[in-house]
C-alpha positions as CSV (number, residue, x, y, z in Angstrom):
1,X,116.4,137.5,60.6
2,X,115.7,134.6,62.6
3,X,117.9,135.8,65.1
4,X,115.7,139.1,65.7
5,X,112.2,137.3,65.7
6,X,112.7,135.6,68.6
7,X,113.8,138.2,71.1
8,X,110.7,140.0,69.9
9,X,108.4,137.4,70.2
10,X,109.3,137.0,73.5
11,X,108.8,140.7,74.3
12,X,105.2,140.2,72.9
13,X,104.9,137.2,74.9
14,X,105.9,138.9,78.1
15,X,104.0,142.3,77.7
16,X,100.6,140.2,77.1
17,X,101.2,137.9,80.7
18,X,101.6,141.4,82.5
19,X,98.3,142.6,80.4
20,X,96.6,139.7,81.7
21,X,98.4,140.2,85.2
22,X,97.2,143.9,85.3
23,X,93.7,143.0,84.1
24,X,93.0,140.5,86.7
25,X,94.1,143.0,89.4
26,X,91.7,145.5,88.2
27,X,88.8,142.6,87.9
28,X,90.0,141.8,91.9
29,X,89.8,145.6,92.7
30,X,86.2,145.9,91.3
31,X,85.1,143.2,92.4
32,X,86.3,144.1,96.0
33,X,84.5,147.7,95.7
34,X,81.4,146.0,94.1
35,X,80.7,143.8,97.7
36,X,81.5,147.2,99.6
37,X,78.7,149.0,97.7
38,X,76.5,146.7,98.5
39,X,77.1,146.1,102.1
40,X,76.9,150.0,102.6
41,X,73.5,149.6,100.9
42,X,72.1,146.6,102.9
43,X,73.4,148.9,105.8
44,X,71.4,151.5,104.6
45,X,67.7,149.4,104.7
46,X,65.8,150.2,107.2
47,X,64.8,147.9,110.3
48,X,61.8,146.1,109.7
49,X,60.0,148.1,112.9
50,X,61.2,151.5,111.5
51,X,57.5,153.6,110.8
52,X,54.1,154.0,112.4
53,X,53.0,150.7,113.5
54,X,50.3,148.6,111.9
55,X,47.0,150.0,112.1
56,X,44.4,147.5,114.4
57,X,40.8,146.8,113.0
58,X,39.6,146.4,116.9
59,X,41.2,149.7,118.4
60,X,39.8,151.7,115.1
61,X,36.5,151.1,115.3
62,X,34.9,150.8,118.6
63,X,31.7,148.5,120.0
64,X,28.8,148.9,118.8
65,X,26.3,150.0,121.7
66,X,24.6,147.0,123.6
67,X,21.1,145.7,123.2
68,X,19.0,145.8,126.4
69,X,17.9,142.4,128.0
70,X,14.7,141.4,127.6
71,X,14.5,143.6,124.3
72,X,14.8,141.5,121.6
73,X,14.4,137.8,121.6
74,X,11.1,135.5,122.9
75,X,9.1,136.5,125.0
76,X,8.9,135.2,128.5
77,X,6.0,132.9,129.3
78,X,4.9,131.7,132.9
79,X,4.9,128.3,133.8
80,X,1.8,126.3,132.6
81,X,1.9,128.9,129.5
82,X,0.5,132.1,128.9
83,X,1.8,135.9,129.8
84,X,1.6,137.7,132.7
85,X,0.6,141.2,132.7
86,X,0.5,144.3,135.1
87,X,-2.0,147.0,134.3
88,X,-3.3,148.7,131.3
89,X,-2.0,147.6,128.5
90,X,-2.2,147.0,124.4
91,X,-4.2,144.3,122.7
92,X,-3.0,142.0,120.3
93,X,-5.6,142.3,118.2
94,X,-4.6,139.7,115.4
95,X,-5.3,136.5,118.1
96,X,-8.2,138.3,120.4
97,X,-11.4,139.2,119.7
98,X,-11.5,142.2,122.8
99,X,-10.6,146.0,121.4
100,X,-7.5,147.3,120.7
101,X,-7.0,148.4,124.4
102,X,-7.3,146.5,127.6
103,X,-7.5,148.7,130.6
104,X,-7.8,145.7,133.2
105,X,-5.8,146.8,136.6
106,X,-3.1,144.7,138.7
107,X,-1.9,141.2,137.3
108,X,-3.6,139.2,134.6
109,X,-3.0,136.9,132.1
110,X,-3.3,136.9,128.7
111,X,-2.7,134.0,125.8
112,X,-0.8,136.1,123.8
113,X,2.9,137.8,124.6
114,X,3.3,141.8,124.0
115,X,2.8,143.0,120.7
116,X,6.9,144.6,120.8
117,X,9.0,143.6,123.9
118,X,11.0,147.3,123.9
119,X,6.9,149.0,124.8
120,X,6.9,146.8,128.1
121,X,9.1,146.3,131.2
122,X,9.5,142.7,132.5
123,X,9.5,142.6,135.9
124,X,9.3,139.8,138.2
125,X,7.6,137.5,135.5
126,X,5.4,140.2,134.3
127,X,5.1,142.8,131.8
128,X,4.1,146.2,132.4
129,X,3.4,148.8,129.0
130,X,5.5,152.0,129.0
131,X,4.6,153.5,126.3
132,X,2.1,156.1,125.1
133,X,-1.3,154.8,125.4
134,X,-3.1,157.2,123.0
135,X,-0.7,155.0,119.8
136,X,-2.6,152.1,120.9
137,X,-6.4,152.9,121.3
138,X,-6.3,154.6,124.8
139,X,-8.7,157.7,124.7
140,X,-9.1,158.3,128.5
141,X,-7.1,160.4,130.3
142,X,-3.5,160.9,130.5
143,X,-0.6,163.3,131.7
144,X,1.9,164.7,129.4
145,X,5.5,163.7,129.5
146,X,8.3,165.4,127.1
147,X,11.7,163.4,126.5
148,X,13.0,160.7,128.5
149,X,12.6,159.9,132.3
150,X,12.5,157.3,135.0
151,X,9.8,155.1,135.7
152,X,8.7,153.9,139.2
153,X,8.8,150.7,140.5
154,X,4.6,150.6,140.9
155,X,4.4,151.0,136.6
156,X,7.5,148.9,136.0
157,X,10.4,150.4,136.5
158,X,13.6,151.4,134.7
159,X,13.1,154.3,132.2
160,X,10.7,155.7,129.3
161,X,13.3,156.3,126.2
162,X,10.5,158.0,124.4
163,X,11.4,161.2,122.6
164,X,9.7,164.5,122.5
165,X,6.4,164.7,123.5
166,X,4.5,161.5,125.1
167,X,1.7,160.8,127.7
168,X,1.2,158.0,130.2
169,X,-1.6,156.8,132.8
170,X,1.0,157.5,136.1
171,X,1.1,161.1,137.0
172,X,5.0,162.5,138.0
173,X,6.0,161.1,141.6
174,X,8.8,163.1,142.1
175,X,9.8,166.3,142.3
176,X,12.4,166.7,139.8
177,X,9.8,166.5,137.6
178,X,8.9,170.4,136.2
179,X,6.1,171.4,134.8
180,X,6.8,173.4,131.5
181,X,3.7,174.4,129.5
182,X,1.6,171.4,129.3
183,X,4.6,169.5,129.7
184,X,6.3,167.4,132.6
185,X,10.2,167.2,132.2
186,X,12.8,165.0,133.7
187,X,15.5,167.6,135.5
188,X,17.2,165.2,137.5
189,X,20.2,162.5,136.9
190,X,20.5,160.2,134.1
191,X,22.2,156.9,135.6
192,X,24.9,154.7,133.7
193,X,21.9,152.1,132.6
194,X,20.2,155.1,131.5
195,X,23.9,156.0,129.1
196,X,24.3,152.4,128.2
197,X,20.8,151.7,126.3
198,X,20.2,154.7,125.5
199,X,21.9,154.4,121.6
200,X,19.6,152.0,121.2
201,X,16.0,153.1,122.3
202,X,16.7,156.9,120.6
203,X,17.4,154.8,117.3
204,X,14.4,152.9,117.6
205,X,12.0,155.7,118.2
206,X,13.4,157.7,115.7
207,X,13.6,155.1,113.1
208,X,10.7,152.3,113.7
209,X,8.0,154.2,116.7
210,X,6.9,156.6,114.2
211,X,6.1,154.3,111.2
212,X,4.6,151.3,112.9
213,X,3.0,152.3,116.2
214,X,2.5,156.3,116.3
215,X,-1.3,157.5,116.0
216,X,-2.5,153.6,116.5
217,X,-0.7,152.8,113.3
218,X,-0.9,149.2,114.4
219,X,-4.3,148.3,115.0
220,X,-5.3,150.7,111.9
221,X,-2.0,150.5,109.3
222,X,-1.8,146.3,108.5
223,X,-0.7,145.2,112.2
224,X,2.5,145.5,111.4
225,X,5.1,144.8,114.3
226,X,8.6,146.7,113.8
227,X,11.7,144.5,113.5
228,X,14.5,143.7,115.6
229,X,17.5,145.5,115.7
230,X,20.3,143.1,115.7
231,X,23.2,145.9,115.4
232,X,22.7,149.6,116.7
233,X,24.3,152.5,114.6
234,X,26.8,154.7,116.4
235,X,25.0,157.4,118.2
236,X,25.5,160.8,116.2
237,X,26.6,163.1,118.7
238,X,24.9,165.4,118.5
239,X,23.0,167.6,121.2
240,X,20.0,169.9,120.5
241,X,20.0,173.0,121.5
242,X,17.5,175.7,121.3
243,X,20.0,178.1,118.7
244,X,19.8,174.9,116.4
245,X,16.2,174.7,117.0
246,X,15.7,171.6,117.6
247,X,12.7,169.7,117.7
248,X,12.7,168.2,120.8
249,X,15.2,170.0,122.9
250,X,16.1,169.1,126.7
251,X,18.7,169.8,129.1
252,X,21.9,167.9,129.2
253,X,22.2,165.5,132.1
254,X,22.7,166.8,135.4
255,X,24.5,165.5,138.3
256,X,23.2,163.2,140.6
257,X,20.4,165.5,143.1
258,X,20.7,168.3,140.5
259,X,17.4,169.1,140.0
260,X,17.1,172.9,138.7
261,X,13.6,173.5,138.0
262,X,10.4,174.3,139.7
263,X,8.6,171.5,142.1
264,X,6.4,169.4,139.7
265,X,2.6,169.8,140.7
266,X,-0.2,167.2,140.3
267,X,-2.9,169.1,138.6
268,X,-5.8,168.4,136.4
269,X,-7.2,170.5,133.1
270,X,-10.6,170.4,133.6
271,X,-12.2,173.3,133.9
272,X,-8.8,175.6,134.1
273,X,-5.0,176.1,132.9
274,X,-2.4,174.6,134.1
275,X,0.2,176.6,135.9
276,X,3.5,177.5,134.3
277,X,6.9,176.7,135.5
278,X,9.5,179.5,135.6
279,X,11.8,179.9,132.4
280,X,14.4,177.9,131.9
281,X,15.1,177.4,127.9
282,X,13.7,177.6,125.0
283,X,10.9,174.9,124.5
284,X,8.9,173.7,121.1
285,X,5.4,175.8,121.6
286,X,3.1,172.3,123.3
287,X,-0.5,171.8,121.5
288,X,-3.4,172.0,124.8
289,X,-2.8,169.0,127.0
290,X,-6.2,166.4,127.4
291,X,-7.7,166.1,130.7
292,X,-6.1,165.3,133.8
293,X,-7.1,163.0,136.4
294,X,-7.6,164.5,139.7
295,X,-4.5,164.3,142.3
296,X,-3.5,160.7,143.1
297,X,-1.9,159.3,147.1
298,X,1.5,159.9,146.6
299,X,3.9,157.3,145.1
300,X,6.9,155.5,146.3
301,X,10.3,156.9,145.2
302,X,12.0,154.8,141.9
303,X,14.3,151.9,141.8
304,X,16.2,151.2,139.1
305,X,17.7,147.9,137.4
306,X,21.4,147.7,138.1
307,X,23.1,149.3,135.8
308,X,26.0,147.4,133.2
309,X,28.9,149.3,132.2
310,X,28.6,152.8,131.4
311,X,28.6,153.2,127.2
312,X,29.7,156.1,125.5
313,X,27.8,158.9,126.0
314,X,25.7,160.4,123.4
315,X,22.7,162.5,124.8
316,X,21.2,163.0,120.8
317,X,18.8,166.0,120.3
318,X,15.5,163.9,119.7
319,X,12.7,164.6,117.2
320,X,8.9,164.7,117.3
321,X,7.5,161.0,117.3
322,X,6.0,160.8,113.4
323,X,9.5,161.4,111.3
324,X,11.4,158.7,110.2
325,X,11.2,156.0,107.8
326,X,10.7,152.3,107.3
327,X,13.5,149.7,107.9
């Protein structure tokens, strides 16, 4: 018996070492395809640049549209104190006892600064009013103006942002100029300084002119003056035509010289109608015009500021001064 156990024993013995042999083999083997799976995988990740590349804030969303000089901010004094004015102009009515309009010609000087810096042009020290007159307390006469234009040295110079229909005391000094209706229109070139402020001025008009200065709102409505605009939306892009029927509809900008329309003429109401430019577009029907001075001397042709870089255009169909709300 004895004699048999141990031969079998030592069968046993050897049939588990090459169990254990064959087991450790197979653990190697897997093991061994386990680090080639995952080095095909890591082979398989993509590189970290792989995909559109990250998106950049300042490339997304471009400048906002400049603010003017001389817009916002103090007021500029002379030396010694007091402000330095140039013609007709708006009273401040809150620290003078005079009426609401002062109508003294050349330079003057007053104690108190303009009542909103973006209704004057400062030039060479001095302010001169570009706005309408008849929001202020004017009630002489005037001519009639519709959309933006340039101004002449002689009132001030630069350009009247106003939108749709306006007067002022300067009668059209050049000839592209056209009489529409009742109406005197801009038909020549609108300059880079022109494109770069103009975001700004059509938003004002259309969102603070109407509610705090239009039909003498200020001298009759609290004396309210409209705030500053530290940021100006972007412009919206959009151009009026007269299919839409807009409000205030006018040409687009044309290039430099390209006047189209009919040679402005310096004429007067009284006691007649004013002579009608040919058709060019469809314009908003113009309520009778007030009296007309009689013809002035010629003016001087217009200088403009120099002009900083050119902003994105946006040539906006404009509205009717009186729309608009409260900011």
């Amino acid at each position: 018996m004895h004699r048999l156990a141990k031969p079998l024993v030592l069968a046993v013995v050897a049939w588990c070492v090459a169990g254990l042999d064959r087991l450790a083999v197979a653990q190697e083997e897997s093991g061994e395809n386990y680090q080639v799976e995952v080095a095909d995988q890591v082979q398989q990740v993509p590189p970290p640049d792989y995909g559109p590349p990250p998106s950049n804030a300042a490339e997304a969303e471009p400048a906002p549209p400049p603010i003017p000089p001389n817009a916002e901010g103090a007021p500029v004094a002379v030396p010694g104190g007091g402000y330095c004015y140039v013609g007709p102009h708006p009273v401040d009515t809150r620290v003078s006892a005079a009426g609401p309009w002062d109508d003294t010609p050349g330079a003057h000087m007053h104690a108190y600064p303009p009542i909103d810096l973006r209704l004057f042009e400062l030039r060479d020290g001095c302010y001169y009013f570009v706005g309408d007159p008849h929001d202020f307390g004017y009630v002489g006469p005037t001519y009639s103006y519709y959309g933006a234009h340039p101004i002449q040295d002689a009132d001030g110079g630069g350009w009247c942002f106003m939108i749709g229909p306006h007067t002022h005391l300067w009668r059209p000094w050049s000839t592209n100029f056209a009489l529409v209706g009742s109406w005197y229109y801009w038909e020549g070139a609108y300059d880079p300084y022109f494109w770069a402020y103009w975001p700004y001025y059509s938003f004002y008009y259309r969102s603070y002119y109407p509610n705090y200065y239009a039909g003498d709102r200020f001298h009759h409505g609290g004396y309210a003056v409209a705030p500053p605009i530290h940021r100006v939306p972007p412009p919206a892009h959009v151009v009026g035509t007269p299919a839409a029927a807009s409000q205030a509809w006018r040409s687009s900008p044309a290039a430099a010289n390209g006047w189209r329309g009919s040679q402005s003429v310096s004429r007067s109401n009284v006691g007649g109608v004013a002579p009608v430019a040919p058709y060019r577009a469809a314009m908003p029907v113009a309520p009778p015009a007030p009296d007309r001075p009689a013809a002035l001397a010629p003016a001087a042709a217009v200088s403009r500021p120099a002009a900083p870089a050119p902003a994105a255009r946006s040539f906006g169909g404009g509205f009717a001064r009186g729309g608009g709300r409260r900011r």
